[in-house]
mmCIF file of the N, C-alpha and C atoms, coordinates in Angstrom:
data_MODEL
# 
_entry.id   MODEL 
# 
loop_
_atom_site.group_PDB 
_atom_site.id 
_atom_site.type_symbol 
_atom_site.label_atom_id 
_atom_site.label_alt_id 
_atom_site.label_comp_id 
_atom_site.label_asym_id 
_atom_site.label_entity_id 
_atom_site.label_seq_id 
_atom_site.pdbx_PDB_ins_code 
_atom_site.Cartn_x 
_atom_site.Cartn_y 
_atom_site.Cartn_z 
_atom_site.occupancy 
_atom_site.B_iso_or_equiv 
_atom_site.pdbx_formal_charge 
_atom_site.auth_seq_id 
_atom_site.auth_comp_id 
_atom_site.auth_asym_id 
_atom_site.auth_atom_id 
_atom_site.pdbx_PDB_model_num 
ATOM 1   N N  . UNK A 1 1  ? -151.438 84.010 246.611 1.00 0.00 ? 1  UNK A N  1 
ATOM 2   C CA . UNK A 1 1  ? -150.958 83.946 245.259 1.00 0.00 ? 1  UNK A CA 1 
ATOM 3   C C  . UNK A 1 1  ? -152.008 83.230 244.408 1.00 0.00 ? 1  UNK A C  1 
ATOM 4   N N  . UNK A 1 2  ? -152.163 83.857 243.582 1.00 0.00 ? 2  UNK A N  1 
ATOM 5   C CA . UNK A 1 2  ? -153.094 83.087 242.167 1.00 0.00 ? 2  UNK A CA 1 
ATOM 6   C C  . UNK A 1 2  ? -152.507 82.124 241.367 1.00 0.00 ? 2  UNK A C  1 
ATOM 7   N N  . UNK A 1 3  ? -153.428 81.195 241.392 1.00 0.00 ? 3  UNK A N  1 
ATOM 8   C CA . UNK A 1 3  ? -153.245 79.696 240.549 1.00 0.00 ? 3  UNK A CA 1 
ATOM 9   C C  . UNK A 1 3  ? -153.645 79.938 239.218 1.00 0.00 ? 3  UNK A C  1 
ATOM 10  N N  . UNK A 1 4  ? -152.763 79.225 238.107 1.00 0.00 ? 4  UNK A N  1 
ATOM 11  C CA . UNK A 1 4  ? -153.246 79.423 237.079 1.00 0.00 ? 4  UNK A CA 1 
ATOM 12  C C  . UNK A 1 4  ? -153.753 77.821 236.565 1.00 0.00 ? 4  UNK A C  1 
ATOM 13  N N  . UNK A 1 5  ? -154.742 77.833 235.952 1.00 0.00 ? 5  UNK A N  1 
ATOM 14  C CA . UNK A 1 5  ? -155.000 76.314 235.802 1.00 0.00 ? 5  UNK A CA 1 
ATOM 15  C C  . UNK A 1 5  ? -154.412 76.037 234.118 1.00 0.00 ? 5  UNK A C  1 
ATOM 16  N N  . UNK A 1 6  ? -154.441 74.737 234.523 1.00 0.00 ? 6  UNK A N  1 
ATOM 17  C CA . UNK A 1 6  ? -153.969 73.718 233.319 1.00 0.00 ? 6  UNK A CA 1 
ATOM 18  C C  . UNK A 1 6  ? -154.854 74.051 232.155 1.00 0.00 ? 6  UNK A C  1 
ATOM 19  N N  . UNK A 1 7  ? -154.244 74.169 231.145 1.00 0.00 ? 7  UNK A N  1 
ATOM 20  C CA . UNK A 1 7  ? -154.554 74.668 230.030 1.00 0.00 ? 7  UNK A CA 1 
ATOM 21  C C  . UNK A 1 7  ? -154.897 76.224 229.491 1.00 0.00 ? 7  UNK A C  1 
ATOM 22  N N  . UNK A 1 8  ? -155.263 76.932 230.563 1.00 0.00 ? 8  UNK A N  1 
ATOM 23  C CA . UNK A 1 8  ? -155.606 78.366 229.997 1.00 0.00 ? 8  UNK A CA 1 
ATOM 24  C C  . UNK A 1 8  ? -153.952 79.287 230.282 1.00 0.00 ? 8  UNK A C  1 
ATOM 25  N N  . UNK A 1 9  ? -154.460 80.172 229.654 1.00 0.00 ? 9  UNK A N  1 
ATOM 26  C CA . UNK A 1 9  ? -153.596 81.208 229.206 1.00 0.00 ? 9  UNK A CA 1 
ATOM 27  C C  . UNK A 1 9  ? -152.652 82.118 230.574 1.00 0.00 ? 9  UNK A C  1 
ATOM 28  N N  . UNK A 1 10 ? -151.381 81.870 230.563 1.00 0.00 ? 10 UNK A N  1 
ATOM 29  C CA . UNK A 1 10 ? -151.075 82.874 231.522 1.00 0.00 ? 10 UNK A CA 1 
ATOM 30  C C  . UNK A 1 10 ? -151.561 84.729 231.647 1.00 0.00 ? 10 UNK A C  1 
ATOM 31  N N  . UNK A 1 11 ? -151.671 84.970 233.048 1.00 0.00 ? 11 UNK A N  1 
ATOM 32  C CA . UNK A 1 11 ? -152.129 86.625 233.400 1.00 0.00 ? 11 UNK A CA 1 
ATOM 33  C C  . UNK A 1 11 ? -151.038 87.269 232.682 1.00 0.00 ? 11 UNK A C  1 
ATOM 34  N N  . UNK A 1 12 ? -151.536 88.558 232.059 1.00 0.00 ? 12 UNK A N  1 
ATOM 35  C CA . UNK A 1 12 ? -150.143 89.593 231.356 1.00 0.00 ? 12 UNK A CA 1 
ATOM 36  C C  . UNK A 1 12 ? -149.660 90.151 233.255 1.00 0.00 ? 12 UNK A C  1 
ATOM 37  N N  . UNK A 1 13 ? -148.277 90.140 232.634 1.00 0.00 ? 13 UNK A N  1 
ATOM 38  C CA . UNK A 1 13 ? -146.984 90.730 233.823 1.00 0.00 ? 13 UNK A CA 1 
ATOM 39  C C  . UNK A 1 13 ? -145.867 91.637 233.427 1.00 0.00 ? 13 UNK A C  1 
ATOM 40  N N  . UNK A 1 14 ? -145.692 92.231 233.650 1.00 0.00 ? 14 UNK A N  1 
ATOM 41  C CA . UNK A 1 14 ? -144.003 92.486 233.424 1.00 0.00 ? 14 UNK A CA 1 
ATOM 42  C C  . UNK A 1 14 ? -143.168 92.914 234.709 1.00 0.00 ? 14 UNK A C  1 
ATOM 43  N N  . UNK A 1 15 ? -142.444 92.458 233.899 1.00 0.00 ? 15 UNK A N  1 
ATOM 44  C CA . UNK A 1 15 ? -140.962 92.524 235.232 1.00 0.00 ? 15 UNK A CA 1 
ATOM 45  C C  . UNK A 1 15 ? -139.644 92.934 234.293 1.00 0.00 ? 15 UNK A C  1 
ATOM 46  N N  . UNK A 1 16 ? -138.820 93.645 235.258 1.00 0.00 ? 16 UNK A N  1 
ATOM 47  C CA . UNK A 1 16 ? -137.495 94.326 235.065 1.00 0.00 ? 16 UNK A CA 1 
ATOM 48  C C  . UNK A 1 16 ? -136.645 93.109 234.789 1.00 0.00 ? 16 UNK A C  1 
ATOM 49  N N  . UNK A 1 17 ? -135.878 93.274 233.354 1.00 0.00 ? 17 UNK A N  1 
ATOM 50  C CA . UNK A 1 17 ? -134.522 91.967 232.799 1.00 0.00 ? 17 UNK A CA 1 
ATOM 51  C C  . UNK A 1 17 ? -133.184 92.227 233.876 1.00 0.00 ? 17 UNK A C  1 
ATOM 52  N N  . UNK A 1 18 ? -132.175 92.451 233.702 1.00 0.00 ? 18 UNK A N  1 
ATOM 53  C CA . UNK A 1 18 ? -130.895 92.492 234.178 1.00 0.00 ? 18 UNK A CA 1 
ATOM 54  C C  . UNK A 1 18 ? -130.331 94.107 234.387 1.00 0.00 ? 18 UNK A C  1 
ATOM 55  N N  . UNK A 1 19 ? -130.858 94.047 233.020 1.00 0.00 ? 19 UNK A N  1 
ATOM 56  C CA . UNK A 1 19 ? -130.554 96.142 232.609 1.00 0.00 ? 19 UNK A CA 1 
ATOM 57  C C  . UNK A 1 19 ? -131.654 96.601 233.104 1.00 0.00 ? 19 UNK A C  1 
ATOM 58  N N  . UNK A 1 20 ? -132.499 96.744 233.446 1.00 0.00 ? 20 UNK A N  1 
ATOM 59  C CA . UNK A 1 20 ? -133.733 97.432 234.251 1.00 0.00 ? 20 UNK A CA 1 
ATOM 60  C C  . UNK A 1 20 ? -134.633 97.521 232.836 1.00 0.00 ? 20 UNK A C  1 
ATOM 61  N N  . UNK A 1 21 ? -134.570 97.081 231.667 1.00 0.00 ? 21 UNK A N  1 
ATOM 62  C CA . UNK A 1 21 ? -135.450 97.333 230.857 1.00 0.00 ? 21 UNK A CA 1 
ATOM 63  C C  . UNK A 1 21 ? -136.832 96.585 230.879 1.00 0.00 ? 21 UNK A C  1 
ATOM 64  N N  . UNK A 1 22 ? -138.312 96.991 231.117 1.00 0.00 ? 22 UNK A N  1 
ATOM 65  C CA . UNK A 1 22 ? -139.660 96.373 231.203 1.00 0.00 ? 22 UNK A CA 1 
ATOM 66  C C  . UNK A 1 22 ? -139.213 95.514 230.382 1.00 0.00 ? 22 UNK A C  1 
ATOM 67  N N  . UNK A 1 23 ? -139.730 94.233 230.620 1.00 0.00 ? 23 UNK A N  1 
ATOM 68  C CA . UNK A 1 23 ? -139.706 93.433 229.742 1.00 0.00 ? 23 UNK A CA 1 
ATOM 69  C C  . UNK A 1 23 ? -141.803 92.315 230.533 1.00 0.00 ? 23 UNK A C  1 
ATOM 70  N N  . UNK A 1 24 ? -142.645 92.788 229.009 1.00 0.00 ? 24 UNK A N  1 
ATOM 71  C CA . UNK A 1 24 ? -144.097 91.804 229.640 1.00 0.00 ? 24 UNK A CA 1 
ATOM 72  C C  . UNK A 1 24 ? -143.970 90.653 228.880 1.00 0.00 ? 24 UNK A C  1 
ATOM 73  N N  . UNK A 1 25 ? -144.798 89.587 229.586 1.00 0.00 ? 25 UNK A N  1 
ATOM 74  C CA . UNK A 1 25 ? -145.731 88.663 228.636 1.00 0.00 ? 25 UNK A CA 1 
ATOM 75  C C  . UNK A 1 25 ? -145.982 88.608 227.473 1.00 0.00 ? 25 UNK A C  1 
ATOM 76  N N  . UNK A 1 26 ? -146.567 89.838 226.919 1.00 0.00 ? 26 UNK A N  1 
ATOM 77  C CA . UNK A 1 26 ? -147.326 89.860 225.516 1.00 0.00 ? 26 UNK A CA 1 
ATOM 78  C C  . UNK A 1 26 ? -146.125 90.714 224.819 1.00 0.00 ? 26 UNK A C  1 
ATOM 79  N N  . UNK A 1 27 ? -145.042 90.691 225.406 1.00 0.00 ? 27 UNK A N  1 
ATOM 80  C CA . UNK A 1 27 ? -143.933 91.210 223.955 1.00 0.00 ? 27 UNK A CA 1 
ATOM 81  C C  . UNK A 1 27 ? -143.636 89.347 223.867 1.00 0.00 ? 27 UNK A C  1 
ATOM 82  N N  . UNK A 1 28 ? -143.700 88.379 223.911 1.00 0.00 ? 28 UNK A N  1 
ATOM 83  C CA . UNK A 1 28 ? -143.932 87.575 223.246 1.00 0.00 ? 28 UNK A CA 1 
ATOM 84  C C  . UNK A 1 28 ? -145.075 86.356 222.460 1.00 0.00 ? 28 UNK A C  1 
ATOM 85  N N  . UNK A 1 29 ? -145.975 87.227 222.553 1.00 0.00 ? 29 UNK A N  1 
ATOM 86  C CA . UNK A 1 29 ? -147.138 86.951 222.035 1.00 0.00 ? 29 UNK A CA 1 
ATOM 87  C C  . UNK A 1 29 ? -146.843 86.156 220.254 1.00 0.00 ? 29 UNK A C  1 
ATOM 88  N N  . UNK A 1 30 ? -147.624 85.270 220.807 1.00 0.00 ? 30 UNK A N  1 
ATOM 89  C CA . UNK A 1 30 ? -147.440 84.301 219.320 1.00 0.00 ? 30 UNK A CA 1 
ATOM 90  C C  . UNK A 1 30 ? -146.566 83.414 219.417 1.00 0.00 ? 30 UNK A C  1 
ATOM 91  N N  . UNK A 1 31 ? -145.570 83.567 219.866 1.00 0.00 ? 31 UNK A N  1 
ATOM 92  C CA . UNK A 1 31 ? -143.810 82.705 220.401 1.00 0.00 ? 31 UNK A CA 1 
ATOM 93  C C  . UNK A 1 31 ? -145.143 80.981 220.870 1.00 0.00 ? 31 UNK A C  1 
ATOM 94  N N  . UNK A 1 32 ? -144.460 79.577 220.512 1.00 0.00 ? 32 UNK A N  1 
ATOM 95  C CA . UNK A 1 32 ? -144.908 78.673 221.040 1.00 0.00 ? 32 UNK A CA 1 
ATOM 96  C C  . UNK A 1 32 ? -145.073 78.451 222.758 1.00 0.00 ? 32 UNK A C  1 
ATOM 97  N N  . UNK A 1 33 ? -143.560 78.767 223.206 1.00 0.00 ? 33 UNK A N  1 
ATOM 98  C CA . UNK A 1 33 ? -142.955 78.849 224.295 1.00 0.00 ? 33 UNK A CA 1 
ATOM 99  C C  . UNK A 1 33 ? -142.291 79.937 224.940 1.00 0.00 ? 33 UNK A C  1 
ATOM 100 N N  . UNK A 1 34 ? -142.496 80.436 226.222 1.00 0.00 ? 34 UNK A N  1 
ATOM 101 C CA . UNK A 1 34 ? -141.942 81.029 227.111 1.00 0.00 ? 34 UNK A CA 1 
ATOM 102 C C  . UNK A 1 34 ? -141.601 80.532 228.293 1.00 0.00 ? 34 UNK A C  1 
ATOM 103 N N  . UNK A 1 35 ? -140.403 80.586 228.816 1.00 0.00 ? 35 UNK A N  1 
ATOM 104 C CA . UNK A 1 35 ? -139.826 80.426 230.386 1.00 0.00 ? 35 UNK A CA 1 
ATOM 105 C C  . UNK A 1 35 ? -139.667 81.413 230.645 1.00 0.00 ? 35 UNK A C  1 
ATOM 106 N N  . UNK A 1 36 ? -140.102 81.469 232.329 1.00 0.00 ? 36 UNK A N  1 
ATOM 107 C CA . UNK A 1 36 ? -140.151 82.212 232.930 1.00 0.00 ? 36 UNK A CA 1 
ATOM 108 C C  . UNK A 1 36 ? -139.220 81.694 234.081 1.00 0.00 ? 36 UNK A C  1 
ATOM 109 N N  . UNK A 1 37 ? -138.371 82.457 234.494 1.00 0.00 ? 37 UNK A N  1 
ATOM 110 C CA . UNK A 1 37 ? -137.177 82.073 235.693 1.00 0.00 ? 37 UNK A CA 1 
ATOM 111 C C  . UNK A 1 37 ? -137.446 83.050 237.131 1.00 0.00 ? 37 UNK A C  1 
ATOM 112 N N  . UNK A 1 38 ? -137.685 82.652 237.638 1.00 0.00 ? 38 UNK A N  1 
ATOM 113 C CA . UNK A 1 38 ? -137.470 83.600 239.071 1.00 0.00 ? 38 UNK A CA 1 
ATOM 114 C C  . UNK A 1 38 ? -136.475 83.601 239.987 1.00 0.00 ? 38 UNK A C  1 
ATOM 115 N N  . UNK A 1 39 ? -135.701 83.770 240.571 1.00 0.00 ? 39 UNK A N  1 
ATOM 116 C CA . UNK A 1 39 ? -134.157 83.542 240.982 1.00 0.00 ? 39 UNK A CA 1 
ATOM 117 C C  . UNK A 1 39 ? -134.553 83.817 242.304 1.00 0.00 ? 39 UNK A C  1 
ATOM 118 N N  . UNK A 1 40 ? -135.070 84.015 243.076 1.00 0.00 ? 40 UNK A N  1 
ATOM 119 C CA . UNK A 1 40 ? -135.144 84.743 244.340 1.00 0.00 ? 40 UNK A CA 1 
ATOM 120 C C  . UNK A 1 40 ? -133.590 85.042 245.481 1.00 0.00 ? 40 UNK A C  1 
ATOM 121 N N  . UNK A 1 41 ? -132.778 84.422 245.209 1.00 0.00 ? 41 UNK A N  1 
ATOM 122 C CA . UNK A 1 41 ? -131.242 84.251 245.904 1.00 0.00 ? 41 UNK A CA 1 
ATOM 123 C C  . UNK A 1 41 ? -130.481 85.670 244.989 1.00 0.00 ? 41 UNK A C  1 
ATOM 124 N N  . UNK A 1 42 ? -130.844 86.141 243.609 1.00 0.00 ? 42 UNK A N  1 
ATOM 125 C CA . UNK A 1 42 ? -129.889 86.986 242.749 1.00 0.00 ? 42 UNK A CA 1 
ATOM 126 C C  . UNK A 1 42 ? -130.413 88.115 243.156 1.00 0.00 ? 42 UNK A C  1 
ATOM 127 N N  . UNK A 1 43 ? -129.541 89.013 243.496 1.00 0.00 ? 43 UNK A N  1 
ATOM 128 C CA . UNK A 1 43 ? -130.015 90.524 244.227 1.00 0.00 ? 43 UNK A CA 1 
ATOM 129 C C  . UNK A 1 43 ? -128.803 91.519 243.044 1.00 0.00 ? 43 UNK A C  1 
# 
């Protein structure tokens, strides 16, 4: 797995929301803040 270091910019990703709709990175481009949640237990 790739490390991202302190201070630079996260890699663009996307991943599937709840409804299966793509959802990337850069559809929030500009936003101050993003969380990112990974659930690994929710199937």
């Amino acid at each position: 797995m790739a490390r991202v270091e302190v201070n630079t910019n996260a890699p663009e990703f996307a991943l599937e929301d709840l409804n299966g709709k793509n959802v990337s990175l850069s559809d929030y481009s500009g936003r101050k803040n993003v969380l990112v949640v990974f659930n690994r237990g929710f199937l």
